[in-house]
N, C-alpha and C positions, 0 to 999 in steps of 0.2 A: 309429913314434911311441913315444915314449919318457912315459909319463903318471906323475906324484909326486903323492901322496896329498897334499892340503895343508890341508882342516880338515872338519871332520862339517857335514853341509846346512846343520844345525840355527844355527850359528854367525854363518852368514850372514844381514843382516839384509834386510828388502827396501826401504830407504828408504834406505840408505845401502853401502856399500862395504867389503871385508875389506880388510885389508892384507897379503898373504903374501911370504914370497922363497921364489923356485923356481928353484935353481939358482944361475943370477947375477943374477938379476932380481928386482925387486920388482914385485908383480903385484897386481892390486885384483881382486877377484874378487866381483861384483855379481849380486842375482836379479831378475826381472822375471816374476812371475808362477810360472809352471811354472819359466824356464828360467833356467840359471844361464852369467855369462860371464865373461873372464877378459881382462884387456888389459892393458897395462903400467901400472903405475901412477908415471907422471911426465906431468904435462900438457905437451905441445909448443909451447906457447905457452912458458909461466915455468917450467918445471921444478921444479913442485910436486907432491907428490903428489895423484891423483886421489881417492883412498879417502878424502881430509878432505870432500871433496865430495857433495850428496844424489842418489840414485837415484830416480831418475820416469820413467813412460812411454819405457823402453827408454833413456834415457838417463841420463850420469852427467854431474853440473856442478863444475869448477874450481871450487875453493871462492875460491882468489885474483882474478881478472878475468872470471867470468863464465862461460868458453866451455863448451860443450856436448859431448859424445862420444857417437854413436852404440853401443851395447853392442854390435850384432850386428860394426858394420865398423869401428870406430877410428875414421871422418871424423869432423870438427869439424862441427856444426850452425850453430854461431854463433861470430860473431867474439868476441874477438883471434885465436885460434886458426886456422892453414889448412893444417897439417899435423894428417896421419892419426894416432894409435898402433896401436902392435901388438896383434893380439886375437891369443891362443892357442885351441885346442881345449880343450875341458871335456868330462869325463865325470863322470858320476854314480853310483856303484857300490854295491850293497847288501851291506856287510859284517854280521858278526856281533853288531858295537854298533849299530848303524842305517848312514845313508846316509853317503857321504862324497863329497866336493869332488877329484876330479884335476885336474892342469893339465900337459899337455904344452907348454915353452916352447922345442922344437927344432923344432919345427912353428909358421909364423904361419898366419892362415889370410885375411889379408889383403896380404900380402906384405912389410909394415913389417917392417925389420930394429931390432927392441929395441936399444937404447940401454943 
């Protein structure tokens, strides 16, 4: 696994979605409580980005039609949506400025191949 430091905890908010690129990817990197997660950030429905969307209860919403994303597994909850996105691995690392945001995107951890 290959992990890229992509922003300090602190950045992240918890009602809504980061927008980073990692690598070749644009990646929405969402918190839910304790934990932090990391998925592609294009809805598979319209191909919009996910991070314009709000974060609730483990879940991130297409801001365009609606549909619903699982943080832990990429599934769609709700329709339009019936394809998964990719979630990567996230780690949390305590640096010397405080905490910071990794994302390995050579790893899915749901099997969806990023887009």
């Amino acid at each position: 696994m290959t992990y890229v430091q992509v922003c300090a905890l602190s950045e992240v908010p918890t009602d809504e979605a980061l927008a980073v690129t990692v690598g070749p990817y644009d990646v929405a990197v969402a918190r839910d409580g304790d934990e932090v997660f990391a998925l592609q950030d294009l809805c598979s429905h319209a191909a919009v980005a996910l991070s314009e969307g709000e974060v609730a209860n483990c879940m991130i919403e297409c801001y365009l039609h609606g549909s619903t994303f699982d943080l832990r597994t990429g599934k769609p909850t709700t329709f339009p949506a019936t394809e998964p996105v990719a979630t990567f691995p996230v780690d949390v690392r305590a640096t010397d400025d405080g905490l910071h945001v990794y994302v390995d995107v050579e790893t899915t951890l749901n099997g969806v191949t990023p887009t």
